[in-house]
N, C-alpha and C positions, 0 to 999 in steps of 0.2 A: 598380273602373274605371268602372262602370255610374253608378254613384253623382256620380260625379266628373264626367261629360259630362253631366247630368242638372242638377246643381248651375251647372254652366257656361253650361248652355242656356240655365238661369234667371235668371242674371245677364244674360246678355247681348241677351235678349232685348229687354229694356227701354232699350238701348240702340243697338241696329240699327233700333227702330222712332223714336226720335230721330231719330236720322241722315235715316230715311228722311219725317220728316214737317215738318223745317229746324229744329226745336230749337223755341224758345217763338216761333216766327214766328206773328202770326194769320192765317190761310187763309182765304181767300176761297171758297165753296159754287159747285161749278160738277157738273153735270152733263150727261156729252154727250148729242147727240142723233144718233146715226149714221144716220137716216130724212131728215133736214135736207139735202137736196143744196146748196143755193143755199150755205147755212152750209159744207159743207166743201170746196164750190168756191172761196170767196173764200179759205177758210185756205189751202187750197195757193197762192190766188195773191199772199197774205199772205207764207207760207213760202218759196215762189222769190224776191220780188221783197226780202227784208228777211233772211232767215234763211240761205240758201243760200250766201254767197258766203263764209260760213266753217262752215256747219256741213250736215249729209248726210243723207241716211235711206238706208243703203247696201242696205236689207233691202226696199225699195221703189222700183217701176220706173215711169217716167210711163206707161206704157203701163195697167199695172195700175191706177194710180189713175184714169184717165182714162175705164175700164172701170167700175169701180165707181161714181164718181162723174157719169156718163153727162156726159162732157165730150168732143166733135167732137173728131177725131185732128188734125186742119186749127188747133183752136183752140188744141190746147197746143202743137202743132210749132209757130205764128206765134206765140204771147205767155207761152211759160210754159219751152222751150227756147232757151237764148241761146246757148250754148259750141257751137262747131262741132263740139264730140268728141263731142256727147252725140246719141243719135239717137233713136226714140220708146220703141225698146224696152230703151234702155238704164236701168243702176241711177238714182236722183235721189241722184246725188255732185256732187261739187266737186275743182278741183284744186287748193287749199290742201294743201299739204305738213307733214306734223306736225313738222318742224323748224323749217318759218316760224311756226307757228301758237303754236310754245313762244318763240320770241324773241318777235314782238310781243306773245304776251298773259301769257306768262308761266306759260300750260300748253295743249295743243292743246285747240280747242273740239273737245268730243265729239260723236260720231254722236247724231242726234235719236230714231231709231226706236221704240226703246224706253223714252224716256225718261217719256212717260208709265204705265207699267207699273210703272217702276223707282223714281220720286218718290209717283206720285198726280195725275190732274186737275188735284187743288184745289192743289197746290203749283205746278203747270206756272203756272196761270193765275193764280195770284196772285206767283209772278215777273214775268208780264212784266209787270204793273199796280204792281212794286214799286221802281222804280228813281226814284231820287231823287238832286239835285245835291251832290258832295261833295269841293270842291277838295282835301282831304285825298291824294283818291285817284287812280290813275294817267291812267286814263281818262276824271276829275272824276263820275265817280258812284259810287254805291254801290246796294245792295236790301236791303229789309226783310227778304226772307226768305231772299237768299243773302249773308250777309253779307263784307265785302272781296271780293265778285264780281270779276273778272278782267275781266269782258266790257263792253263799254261799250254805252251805251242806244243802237241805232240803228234802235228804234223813236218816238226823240225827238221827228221833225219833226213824225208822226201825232200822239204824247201832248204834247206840250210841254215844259213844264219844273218841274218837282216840286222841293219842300225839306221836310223830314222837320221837324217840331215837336213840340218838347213845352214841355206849357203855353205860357208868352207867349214863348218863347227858344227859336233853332234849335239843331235838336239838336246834339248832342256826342258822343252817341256813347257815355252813362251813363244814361240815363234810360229807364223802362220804359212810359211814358204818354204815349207819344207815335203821330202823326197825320203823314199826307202832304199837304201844301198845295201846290195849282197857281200859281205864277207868273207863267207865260209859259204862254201857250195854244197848243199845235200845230194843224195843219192839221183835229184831228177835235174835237169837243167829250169830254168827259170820258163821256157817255154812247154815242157811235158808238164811242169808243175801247176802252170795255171789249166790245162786241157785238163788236168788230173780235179781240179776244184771245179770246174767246167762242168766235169761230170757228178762229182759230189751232188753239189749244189741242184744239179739237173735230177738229182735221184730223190734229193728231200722236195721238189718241187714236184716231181711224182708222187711223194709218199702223203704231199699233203692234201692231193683229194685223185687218187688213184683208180676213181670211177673215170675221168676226164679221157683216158683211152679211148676207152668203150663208149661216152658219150661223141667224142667225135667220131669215130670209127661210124658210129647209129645214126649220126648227123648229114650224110650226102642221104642215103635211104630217105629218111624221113622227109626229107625238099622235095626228093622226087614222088614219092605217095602223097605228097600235098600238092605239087603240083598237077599229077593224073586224077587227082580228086577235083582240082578245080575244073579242069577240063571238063570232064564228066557232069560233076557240078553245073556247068553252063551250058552244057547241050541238054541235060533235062530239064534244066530252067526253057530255053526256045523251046522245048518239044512242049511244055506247060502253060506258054505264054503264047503259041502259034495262031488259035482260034479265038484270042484275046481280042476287042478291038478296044 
C-alpha cells in the first residue's frame, strides 16, 4: 500500500507543478517588494478601480490594508470605497453572485486572496501582460499563459491592444514561436503598463498573507534577543560549570 501512494506521489507530482506553473507558458521574473509602499498603494488602487467589480479578496479588509500600507482612513473611505454596503472595516468583496458570474463568463471569477500563493508571482504577472486580440473568442481575447481564458482584458484601455505573432503571420493557435505585438496603444506606454502590473501583482502578493510585513519588520528583533540570550545563556552556564572538575 505504502508502495503504491509513493509511486503515485511520483507520478503526479510532475503534473500538479504543471498545472500550477500554466503548462509551457513563458513567465515573465517578477519579484515583490513588500517594503515599497507607493508600489502597493497604487496596486490596490489598480485592484479596486479594474479588478474588484468581479472578483474579491474575501480574506482581506480595507481597514487592514490601509494599516499596513499606511494609507489616511479619510483616503480609502473617499477613493478606494464605492458600494454603500461596504464600510472601512469591512471584507474587500463584491456583490457579483456566483450564479451571474457562471452565465456571463462561463465560470464564477474566483477570489483573488490567495491566488498568488496558489499560481506564483511570475504567473500572476505575466497573465496580466498576456492577453492578446482573438476574434475566435467569446470575449475577443485570449492569454499566453491562460490559455481560452474566460475573462476578458479590462485592463485594455491602460495596455492597449495586442495580437500574438509568429514569424511574419498571426497566430493560429499551432505555433510554438511565437511573440505579442502592440497595435493600438492604450492610455499607458508598454513600459508604465508593465510598472503598473508590477504593482498589482505586488499588492495581491501582499494581500495573500499580509502578516508577512510585520513578521519581517519582528524578524531582525527577535535575532538579536536570541542572540543576547545565548550570550547570557553561556556566561551562566561557566559561572555553573566553574567549581566543576
Amino acid at each position: 500500500m505504502r508502495k503504491s501512494l509513493l509511486v503515485l506521489c511520483i507520478v503526479l507530482l510532475p503534473v500538479t507543478g504543471l498545472a500550477a506553473s500554466g503548462g509551457d507558458a513563458h513567465l515573465r521574473d517578477m519579484t515583490p517588494d513588500l517594503h515599497d509602499k507607493a508600489s502597493l498603494q497604487n496596486g490596490m488602487k489598480l485592484f479596486v478601480n479594474y479588478c474588484m467589480g468581479c472578483h474579491s479578496l474575501k480574506h482581506q479588509r480595507f481597514s487592514r490594508a490601509a494599516e499596513d500600507l499606511e494609507m489616511p482612513r479619510e483616503l480609502v473611505e473617499d477613493n478606494l470605497i464605492f458600494a454603500d454596503a461596504h464600510a472601512f472595516n469591512d471584507q474587500m468583496s463584491n456583490a457579483l453572485e456566483t450564479a451571474q458570474g457562471e452565465a456571463w463568463f462561463g465560470a464564477a471569477p474566483p477570489d483573488l486572496t490567495l491566488t498568488t500563493r496558489l499560481h506564483g508571482v511570475d504567473w500572476v504577472y505575466s497573465y496580466l501582460l498576456g492577453f492578446y486580440r482573438d476574434p475566435e473568442r467569446p470575449t475577443g481575447v485570449n492569454n499566453t499563459v491562460f490559455p481560452l481564458v474566460a475573462m476578458p482584458n479590462v485592463l485594455e484601455p491602460l495596455q492597449g491592444v495586442q495580437r500574438q505573432v509568429c514569424g511574419d503571420a498571426e497566430h493560429e493557435g499551432d505555433g510554438s514561436d511565437c511573440h505579442l505585438e502592440l497595435v493600438h496603444e492604450g492610455s499607458m506606454s508598454p513600459d508604465e503598463f508593465e510598472r503598473a502590473m508590477f504593482d498589482l501583482t505586488n499588492f495581491l502578493a501582499y494581500a495573500s498573507e499580509p502578516s508577512k510585513l510585520k513578521a519581517q519588520a519582528l524578524a531582525p528583533k527577535v535575532l538579536i534577543f536570541l542572540f543576547v540570550f545565548a550570550v547570557v545563556a553561556y556566561l551562566l552556564k561557566r559561572e555553573y560549570w566553574r567549581d566543576v572538575h
